[in-house]
Jmol script that loads the backbone (N, CA, C; Angstrom):
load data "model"
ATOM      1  N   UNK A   1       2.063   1.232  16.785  1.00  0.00           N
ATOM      2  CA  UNK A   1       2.074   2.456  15.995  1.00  0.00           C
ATOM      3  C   UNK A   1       1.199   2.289  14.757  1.00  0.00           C
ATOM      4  N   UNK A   2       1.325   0.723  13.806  1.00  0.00           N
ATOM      5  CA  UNK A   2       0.468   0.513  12.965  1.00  0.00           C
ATOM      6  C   UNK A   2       1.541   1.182  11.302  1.00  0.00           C
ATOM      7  N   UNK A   3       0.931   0.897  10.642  1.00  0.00           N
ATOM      8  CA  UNK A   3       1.534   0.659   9.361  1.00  0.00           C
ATOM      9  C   UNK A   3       1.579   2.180   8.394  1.00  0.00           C
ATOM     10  N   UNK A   4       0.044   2.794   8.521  1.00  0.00           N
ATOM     11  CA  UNK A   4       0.060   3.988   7.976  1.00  0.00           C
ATOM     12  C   UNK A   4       0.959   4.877   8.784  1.00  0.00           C
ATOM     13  N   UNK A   5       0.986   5.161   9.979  1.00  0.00           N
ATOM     14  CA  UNK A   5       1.011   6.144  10.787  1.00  0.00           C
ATOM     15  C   UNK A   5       3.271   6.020  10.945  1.00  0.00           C
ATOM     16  N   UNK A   6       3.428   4.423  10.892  1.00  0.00           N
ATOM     17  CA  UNK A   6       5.081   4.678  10.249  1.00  0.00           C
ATOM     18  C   UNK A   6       5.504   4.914   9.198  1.00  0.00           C
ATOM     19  N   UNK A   7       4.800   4.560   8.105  1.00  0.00           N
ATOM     20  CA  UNK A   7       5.673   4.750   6.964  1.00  0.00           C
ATOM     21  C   UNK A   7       5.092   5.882   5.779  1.00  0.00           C
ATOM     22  N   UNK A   8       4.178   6.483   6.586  1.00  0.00           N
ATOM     23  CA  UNK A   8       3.382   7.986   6.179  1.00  0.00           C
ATOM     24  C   UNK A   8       2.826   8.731   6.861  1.00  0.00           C
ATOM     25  N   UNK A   9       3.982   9.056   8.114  1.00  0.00           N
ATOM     26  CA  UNK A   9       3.577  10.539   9.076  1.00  0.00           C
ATOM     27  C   UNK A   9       2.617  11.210   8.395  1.00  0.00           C
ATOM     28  N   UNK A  10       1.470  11.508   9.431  1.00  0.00           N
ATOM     29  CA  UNK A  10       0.391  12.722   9.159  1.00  0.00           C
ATOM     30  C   UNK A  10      -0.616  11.767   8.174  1.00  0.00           C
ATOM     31  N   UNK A  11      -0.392  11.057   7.591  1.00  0.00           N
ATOM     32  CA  UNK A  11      -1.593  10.419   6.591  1.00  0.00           C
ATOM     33  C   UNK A  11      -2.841   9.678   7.598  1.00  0.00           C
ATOM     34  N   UNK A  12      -3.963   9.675   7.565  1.00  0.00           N
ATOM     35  CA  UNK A  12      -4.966   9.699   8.488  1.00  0.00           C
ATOM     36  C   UNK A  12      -6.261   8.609   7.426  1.00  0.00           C
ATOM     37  N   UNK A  13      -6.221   7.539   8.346  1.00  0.00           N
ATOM     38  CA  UNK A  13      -6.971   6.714   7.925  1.00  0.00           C
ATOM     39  C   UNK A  13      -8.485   6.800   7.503  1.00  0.00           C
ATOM     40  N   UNK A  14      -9.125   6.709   5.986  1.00  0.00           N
ATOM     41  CA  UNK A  14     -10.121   7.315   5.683  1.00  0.00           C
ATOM     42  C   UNK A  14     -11.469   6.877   6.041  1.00  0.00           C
ATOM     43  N   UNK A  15     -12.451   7.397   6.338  1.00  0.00           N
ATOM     44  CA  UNK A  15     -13.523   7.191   7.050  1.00  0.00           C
ATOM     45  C   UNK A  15     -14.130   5.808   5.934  1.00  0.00           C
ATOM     46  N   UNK A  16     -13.756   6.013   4.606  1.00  0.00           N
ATOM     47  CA  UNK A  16     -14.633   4.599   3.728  1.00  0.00           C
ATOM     48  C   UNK A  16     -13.473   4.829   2.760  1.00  0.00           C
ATOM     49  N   UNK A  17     -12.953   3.604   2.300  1.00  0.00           N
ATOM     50  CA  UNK A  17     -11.752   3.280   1.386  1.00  0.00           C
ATOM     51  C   UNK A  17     -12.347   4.170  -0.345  1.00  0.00           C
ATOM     52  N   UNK A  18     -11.296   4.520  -0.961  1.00  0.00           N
ATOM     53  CA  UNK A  18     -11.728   5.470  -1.635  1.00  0.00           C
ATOM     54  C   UNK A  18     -11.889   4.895  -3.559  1.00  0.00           C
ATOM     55  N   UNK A  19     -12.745   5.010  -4.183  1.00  0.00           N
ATOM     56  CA  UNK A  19     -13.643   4.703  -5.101  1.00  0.00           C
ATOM     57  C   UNK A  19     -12.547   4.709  -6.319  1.00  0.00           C
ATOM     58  N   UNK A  20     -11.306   4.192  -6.063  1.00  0.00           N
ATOM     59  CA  UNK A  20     -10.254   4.117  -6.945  1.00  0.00           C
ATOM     60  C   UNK A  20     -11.104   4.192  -8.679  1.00  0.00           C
ATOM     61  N   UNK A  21     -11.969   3.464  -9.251  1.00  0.00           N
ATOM     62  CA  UNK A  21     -12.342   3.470 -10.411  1.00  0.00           C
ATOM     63  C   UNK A  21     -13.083   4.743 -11.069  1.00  0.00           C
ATOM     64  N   UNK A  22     -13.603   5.569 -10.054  1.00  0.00           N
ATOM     65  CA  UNK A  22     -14.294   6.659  -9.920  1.00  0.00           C
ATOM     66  C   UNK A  22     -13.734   7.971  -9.833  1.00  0.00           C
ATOM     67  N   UNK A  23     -12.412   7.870  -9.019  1.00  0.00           N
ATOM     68  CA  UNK A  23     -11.697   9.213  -8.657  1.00  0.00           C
ATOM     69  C   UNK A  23     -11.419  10.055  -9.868  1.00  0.00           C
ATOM     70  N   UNK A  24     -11.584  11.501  -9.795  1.00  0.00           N
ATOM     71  CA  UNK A  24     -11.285  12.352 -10.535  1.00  0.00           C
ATOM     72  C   UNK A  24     -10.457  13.298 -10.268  1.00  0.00           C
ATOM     73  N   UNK A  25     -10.009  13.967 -10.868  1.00  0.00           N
ATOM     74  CA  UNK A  25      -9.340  15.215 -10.582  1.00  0.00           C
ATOM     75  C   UNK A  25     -10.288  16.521 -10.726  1.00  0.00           C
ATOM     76  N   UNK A  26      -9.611  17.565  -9.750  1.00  0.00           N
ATOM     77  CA  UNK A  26     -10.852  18.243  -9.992  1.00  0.00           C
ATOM     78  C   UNK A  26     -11.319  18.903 -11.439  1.00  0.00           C
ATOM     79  N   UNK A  27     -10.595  19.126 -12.088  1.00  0.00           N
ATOM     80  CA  UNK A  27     -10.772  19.515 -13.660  1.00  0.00           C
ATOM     81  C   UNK A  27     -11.958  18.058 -14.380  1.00  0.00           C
ATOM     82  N   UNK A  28     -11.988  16.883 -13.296  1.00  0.00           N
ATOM     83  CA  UNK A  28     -12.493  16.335 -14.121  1.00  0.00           C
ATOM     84  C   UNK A  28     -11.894  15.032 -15.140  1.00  0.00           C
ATOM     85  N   UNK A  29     -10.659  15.024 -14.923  1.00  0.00           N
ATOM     86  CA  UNK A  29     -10.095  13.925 -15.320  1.00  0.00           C
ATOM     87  C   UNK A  29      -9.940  12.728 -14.633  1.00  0.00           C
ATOM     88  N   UNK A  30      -9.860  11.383 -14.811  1.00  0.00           N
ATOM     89  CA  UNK A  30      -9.610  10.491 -14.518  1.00  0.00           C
ATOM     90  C   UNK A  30      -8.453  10.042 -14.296  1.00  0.00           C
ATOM     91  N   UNK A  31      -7.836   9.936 -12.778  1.00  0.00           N
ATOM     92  CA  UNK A  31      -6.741   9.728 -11.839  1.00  0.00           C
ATOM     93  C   UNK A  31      -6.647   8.232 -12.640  1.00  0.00           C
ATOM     94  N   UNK A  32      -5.184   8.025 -12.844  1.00  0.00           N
ATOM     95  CA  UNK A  32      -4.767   6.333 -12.592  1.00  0.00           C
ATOM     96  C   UNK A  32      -5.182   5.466 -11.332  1.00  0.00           C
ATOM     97  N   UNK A  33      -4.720   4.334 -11.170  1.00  0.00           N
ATOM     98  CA  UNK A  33      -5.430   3.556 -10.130  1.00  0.00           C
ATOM     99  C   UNK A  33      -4.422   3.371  -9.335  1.00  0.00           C
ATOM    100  N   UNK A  34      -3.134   3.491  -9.811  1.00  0.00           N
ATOM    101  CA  UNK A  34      -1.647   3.221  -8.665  1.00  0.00           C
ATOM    102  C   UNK A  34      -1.727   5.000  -8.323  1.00  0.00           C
ATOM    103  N   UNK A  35      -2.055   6.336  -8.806  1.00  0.00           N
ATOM    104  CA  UNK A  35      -1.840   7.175  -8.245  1.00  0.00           C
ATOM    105  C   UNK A  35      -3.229   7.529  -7.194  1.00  0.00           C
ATOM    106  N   UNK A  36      -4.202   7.175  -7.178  1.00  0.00           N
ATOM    107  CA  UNK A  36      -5.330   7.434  -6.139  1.00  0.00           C
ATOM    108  C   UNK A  36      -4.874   7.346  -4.768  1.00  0.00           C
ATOM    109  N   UNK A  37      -5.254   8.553  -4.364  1.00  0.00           N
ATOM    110  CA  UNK A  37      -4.700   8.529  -2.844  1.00  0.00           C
ATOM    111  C   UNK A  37      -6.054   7.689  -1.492  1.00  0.00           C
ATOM    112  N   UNK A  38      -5.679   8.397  -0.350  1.00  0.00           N
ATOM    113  CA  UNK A  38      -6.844   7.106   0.505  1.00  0.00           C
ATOM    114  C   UNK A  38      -7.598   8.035   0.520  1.00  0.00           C
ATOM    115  N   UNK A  39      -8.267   9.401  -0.159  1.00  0.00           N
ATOM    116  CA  UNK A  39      -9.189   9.990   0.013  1.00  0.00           C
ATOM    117  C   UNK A  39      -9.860  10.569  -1.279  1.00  0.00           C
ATOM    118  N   UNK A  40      -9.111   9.608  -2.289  1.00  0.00           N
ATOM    119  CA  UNK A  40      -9.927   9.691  -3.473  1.00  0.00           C
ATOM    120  C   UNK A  40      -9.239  10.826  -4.374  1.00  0.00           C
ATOM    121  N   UNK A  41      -8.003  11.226  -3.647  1.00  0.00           N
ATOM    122  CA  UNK A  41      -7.624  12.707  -4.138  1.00  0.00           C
ATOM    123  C   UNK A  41      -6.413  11.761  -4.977  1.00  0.00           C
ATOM    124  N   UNK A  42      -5.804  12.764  -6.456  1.00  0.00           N
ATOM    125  CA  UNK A  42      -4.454  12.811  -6.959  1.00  0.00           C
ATOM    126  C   UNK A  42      -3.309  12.141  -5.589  1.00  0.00           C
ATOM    127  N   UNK A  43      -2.149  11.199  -5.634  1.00  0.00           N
ATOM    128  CA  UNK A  43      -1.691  10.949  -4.568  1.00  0.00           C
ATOM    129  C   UNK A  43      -0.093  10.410  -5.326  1.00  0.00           C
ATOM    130  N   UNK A  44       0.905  11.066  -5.780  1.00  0.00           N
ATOM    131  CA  UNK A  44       2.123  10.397  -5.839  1.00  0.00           C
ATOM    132  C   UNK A  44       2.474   8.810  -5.753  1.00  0.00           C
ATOM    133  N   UNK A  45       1.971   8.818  -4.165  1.00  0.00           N
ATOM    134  CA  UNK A  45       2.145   7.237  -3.654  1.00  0.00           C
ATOM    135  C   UNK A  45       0.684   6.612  -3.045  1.00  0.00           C
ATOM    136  N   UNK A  46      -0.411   6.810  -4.025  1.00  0.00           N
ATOM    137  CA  UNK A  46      -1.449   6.340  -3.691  1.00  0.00           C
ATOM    138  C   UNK A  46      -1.299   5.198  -3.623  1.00  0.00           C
ATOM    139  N   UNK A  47      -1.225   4.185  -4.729  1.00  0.00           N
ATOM    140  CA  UNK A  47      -0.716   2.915  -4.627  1.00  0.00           C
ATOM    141  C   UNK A  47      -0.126   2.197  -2.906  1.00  0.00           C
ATOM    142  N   UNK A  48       1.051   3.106  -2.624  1.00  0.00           N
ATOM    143  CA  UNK A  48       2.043   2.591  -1.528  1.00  0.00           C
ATOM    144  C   UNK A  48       0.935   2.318  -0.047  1.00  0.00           C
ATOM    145  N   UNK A  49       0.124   3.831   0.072  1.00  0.00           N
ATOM    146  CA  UNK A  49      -0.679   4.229   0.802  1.00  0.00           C
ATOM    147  C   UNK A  49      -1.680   3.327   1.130  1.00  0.00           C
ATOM    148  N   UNK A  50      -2.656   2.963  -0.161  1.00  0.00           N
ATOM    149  CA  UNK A  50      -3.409   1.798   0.245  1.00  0.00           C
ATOM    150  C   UNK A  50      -3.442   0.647   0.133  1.00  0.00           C
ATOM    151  N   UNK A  51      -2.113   0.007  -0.226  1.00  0.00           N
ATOM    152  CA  UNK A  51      -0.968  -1.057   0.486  1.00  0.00           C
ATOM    153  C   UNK A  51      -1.368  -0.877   1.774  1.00  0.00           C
ATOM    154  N   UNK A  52      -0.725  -0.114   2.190  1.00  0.00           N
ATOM    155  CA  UNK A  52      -0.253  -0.263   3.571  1.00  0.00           C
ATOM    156  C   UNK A  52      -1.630   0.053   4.509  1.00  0.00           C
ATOM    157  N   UNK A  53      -2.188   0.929   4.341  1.00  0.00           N
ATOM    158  CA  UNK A  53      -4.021   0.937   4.977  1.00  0.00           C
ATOM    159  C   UNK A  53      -4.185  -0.754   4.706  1.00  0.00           C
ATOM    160  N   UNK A  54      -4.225  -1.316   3.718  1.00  0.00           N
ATOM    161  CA  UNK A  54      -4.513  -3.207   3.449  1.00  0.00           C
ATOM    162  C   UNK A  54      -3.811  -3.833   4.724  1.00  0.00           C
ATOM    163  N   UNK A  55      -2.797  -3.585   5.027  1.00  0.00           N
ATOM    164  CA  UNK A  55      -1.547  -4.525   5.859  1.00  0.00           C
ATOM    165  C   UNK A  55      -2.313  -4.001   6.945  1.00  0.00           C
ATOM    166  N   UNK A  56      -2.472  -2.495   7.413  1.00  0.00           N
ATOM    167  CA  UNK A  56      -2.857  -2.414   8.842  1.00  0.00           C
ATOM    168  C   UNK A  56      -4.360  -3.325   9.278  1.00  0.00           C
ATOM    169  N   UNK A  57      -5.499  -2.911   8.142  1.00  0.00           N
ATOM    170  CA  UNK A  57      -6.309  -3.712   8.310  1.00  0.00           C
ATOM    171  C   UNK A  57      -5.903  -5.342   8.773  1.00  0.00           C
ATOM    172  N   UNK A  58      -4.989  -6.069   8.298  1.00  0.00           N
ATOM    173  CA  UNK A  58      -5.324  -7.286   8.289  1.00  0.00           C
ATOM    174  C   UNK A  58      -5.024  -7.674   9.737  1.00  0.00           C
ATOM    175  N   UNK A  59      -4.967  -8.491  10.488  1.00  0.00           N
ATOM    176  CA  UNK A  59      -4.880  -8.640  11.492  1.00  0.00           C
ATOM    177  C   UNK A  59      -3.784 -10.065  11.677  1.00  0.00           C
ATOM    178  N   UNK A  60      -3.428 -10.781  10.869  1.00  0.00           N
ATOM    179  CA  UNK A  60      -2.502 -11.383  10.666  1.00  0.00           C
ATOM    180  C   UNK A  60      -1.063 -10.667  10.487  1.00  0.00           C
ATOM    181  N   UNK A  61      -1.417  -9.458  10.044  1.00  0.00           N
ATOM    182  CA  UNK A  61       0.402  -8.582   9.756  1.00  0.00           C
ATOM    183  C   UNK A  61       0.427  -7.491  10.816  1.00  0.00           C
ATOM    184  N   UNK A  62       1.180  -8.116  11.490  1.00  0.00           N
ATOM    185  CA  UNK A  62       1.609  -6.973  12.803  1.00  0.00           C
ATOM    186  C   UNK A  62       2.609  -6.241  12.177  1.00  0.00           C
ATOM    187  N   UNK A  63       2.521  -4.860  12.247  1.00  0.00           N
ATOM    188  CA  UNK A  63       3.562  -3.756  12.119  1.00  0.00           C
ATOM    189  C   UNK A  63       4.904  -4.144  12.638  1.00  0.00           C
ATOM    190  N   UNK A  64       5.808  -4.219  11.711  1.00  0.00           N
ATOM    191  CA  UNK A  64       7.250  -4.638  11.460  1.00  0.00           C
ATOM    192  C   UNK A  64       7.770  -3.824  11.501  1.00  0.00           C
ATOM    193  N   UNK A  65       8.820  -2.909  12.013  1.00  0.00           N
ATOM    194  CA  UNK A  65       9.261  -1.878  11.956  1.00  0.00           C
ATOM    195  C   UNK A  65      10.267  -1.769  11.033  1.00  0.00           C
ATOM    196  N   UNK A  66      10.810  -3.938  10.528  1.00  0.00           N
ATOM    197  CA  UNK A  66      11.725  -3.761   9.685  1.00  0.00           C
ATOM    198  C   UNK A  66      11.245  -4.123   7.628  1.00  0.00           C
ATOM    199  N   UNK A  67      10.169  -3.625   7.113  1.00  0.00           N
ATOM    200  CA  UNK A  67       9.681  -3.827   6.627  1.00  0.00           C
ATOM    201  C   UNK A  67       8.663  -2.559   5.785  1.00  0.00           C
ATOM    202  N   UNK A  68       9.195  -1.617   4.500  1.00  0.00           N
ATOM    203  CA  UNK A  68       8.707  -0.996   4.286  1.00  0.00           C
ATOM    204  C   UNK A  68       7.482  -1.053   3.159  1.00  0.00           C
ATOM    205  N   UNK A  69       7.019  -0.291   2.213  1.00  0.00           N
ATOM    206  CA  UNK A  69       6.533  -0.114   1.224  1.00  0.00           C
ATOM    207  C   UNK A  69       6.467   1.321   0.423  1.00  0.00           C
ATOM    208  N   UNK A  70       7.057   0.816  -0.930  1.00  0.00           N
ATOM    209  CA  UNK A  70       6.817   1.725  -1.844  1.00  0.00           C
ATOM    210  C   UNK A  70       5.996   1.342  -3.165  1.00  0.00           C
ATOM    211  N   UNK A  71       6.315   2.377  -4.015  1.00  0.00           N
ATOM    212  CA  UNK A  71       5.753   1.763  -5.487  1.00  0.00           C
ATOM    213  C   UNK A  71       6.607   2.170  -6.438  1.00  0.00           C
ATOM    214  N   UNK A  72       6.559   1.600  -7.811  1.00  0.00           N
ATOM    215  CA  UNK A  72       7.311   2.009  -8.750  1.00  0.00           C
ATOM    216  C   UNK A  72       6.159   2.003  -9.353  1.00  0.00           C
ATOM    217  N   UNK A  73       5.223   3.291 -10.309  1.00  0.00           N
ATOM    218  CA  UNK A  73       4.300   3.184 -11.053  1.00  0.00           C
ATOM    219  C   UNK A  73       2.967   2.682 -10.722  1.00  0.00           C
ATOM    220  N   UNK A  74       3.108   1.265 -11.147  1.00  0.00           N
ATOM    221  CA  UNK A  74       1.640   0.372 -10.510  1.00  0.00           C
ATOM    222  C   UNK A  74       2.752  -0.930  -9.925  1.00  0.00           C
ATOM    223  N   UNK A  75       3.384  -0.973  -9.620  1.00  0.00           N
ATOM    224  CA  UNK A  75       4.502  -1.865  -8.905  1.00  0.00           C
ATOM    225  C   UNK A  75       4.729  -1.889  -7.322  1.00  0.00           C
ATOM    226  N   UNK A  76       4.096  -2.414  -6.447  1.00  0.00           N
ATOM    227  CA  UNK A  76       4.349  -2.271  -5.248  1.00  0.00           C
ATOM    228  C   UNK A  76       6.055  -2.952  -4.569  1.00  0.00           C
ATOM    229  N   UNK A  77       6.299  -2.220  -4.306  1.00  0.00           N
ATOM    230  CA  UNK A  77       7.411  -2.644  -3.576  1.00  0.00           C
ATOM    231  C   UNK A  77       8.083  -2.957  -2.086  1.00  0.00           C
ATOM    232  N   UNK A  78       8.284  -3.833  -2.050  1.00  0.00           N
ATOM    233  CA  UNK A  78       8.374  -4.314  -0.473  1.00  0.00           C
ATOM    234  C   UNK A  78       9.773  -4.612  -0.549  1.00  0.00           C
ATOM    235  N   UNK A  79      10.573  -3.920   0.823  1.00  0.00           N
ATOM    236  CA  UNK A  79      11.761  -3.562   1.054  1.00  0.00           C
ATOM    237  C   UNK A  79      11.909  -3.899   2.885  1.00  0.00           C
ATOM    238  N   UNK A  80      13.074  -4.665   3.566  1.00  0.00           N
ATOM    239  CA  UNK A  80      13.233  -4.737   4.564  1.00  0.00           C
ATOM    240  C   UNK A  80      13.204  -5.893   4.885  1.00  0.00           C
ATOM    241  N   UNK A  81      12.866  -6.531   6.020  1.00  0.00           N
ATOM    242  CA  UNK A  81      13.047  -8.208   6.363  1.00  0.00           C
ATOM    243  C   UNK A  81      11.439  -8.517   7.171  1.00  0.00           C
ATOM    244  N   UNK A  82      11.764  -9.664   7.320  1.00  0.00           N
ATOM    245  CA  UNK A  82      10.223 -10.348   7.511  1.00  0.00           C
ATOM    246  C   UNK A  82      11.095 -11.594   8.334  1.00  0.00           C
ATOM    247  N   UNK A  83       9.866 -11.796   9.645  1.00  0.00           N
ATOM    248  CA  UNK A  83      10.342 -13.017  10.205  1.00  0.00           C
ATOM    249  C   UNK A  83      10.384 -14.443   9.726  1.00  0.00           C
ATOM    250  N   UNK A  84       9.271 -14.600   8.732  1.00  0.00           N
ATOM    251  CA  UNK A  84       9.067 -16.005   7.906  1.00  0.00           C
ATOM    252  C   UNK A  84       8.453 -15.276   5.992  1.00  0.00           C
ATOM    253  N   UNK A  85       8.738 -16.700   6.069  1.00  0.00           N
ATOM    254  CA  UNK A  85       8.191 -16.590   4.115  1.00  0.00           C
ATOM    255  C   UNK A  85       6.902 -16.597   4.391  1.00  0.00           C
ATOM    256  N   UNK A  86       6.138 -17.482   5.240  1.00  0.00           N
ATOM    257  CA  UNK A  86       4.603 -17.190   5.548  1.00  0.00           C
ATOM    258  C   UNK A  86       4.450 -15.488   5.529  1.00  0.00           C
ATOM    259  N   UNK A  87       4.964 -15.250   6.473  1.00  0.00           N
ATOM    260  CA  UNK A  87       4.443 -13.502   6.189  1.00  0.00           C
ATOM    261  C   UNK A  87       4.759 -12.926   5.198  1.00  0.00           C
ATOM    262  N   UNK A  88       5.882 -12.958   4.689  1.00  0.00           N
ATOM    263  CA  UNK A  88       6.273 -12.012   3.278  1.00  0.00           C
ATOM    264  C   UNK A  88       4.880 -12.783   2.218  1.00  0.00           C
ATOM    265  N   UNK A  89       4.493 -14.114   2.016  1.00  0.00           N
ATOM    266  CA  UNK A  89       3.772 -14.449   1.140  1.00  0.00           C
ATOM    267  C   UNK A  89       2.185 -13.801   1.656  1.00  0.00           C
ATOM    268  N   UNK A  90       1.847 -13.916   2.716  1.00  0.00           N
ATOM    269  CA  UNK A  90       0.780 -12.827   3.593  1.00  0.00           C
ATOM    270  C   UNK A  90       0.413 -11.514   3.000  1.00  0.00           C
ATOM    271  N   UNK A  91       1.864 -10.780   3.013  1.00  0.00           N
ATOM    272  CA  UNK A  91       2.098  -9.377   2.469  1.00  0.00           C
ATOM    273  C   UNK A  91       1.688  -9.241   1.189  1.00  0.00           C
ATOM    274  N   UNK A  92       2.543 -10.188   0.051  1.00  0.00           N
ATOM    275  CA  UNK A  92       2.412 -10.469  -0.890  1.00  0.00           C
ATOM    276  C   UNK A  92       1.140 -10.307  -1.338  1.00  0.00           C
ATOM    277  N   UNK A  93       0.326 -11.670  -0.912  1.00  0.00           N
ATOM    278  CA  UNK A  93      -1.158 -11.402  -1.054  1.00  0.00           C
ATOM    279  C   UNK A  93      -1.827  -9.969  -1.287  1.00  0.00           C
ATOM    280  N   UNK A  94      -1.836  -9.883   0.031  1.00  0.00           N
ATOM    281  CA  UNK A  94      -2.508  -8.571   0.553  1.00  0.00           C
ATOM    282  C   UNK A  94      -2.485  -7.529  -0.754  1.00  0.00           C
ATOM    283  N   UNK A  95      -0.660  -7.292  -0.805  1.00  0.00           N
ATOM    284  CA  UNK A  95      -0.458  -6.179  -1.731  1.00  0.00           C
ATOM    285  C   UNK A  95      -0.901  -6.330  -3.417  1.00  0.00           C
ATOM    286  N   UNK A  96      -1.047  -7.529  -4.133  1.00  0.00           N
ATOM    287  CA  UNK A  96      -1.043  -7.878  -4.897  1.00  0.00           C
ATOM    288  C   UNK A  96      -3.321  -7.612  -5.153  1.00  0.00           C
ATOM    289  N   UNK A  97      -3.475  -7.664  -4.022  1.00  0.00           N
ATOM    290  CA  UNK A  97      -5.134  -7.504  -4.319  1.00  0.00           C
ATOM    291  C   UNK A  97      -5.665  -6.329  -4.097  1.00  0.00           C
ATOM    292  N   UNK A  98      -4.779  -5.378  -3.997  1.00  0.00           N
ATOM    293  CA  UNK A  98      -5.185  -3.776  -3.680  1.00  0.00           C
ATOM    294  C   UNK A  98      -5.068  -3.451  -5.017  1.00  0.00           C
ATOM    295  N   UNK A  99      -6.420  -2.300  -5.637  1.00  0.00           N
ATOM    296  CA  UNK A  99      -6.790  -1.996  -6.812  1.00  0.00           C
ATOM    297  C   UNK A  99      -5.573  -1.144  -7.681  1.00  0.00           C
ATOM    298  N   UNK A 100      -5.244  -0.981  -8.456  1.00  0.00           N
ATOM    299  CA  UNK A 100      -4.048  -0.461  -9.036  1.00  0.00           C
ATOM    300  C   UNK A 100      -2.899  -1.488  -8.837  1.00  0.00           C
ATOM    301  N   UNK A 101      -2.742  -2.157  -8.190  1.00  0.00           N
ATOM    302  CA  UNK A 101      -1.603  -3.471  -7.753  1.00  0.00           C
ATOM    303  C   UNK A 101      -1.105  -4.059  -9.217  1.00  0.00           C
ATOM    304  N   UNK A 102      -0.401  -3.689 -10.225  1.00  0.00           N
ATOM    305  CA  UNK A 102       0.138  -5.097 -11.357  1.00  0.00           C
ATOM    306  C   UNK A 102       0.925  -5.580 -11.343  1.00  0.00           C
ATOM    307  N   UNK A 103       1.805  -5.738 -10.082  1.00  0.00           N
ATOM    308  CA  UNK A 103       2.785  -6.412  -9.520  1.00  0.00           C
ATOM    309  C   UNK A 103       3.349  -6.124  -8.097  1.00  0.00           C
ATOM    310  N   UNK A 104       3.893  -6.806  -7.681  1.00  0.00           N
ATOM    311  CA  UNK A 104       4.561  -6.951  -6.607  1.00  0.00           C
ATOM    312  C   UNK A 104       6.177  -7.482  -6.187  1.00  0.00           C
ATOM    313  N   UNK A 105       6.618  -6.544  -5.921  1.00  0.00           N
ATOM    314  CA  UNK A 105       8.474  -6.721  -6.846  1.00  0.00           C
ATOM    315  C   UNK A 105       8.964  -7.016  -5.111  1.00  0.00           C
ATOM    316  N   UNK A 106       9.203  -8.424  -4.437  1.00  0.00           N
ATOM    317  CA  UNK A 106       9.762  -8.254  -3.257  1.00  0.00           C
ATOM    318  C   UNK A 106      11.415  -8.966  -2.777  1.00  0.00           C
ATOM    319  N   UNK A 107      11.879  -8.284  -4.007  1.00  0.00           N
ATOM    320  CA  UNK A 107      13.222  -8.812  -4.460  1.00  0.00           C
ATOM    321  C   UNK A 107      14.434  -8.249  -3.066  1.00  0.00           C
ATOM    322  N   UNK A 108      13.654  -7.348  -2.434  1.00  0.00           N
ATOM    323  CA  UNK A 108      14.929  -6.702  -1.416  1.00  0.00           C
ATOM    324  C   UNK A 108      14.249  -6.580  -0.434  1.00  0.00           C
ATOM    325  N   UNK A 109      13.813  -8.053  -0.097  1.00  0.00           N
ATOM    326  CA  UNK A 109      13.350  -8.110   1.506  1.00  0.00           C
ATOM    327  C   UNK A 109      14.197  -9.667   1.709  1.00  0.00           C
ATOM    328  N   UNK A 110      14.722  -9.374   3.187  1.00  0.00           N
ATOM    329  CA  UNK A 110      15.241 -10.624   3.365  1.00  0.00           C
ATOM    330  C   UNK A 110      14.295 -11.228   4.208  1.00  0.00           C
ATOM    331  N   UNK A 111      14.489 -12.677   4.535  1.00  0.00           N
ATOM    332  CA  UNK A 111      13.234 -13.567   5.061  1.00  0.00           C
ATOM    333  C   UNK A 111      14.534 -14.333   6.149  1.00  0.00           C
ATOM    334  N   UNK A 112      13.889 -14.345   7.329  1.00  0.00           N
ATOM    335  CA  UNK A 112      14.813 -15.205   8.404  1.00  0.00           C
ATOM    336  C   UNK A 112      14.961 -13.593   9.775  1.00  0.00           C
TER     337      UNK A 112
END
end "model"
wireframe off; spacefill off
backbone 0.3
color backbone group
């Protein structure tokens, strides 16, 4: 099923990852970097979004069905279980190097 397509019905993977430092609103203002969505637009859970576009890309993190993502702010949050600490630290990575990322809170995922 893949990572976007579970944990953000209808969200559609963008033809070129989107210019987080650049994005505007249309008035012209300058979007935060945890709210940029994957198409460059204003996005609630932009942050969460291109998290998780990161995880599908990688090819080491197979879609977990028990294993979500959110954000708090610029806080990514990872929620659910993971088969090893190798992968949660995998995830970790991953999420921690996506632009807007200033933390990574994975206090309520169990490992085993």
């Amino acid at each position: 099923m893949g990572w976007l397509s579970r944990i953000f019905p209808g969200s559609k993977k963008p033809a070129k990852p989107p210019a987080v430092k650049q994005a505007k609103t249309e008035a012209g203002e300058a979007i935060p970097p945890e709210r940029v969505g994957l198409d460059g637009e204003y996005d609630q859970s932009g942050l969460a979004k291109r998290v998780v576009l990161a995880f599908d890309e990688d090819p080491q993190l197979d879609d977990l069905e028990r294993l979500w993502v959110a954000q708090t702010g610029s806080t990514v949050v990872l929620k659910g279980e993971v088969p090893s600490q190798d992968y949660l630290d995998r995830a970790i990575s991953i999420a921690q190097s996506v632009e807007g990322a200033t933390a990574v809170d994975s206090s309520q995922v169990k490992v085993g």
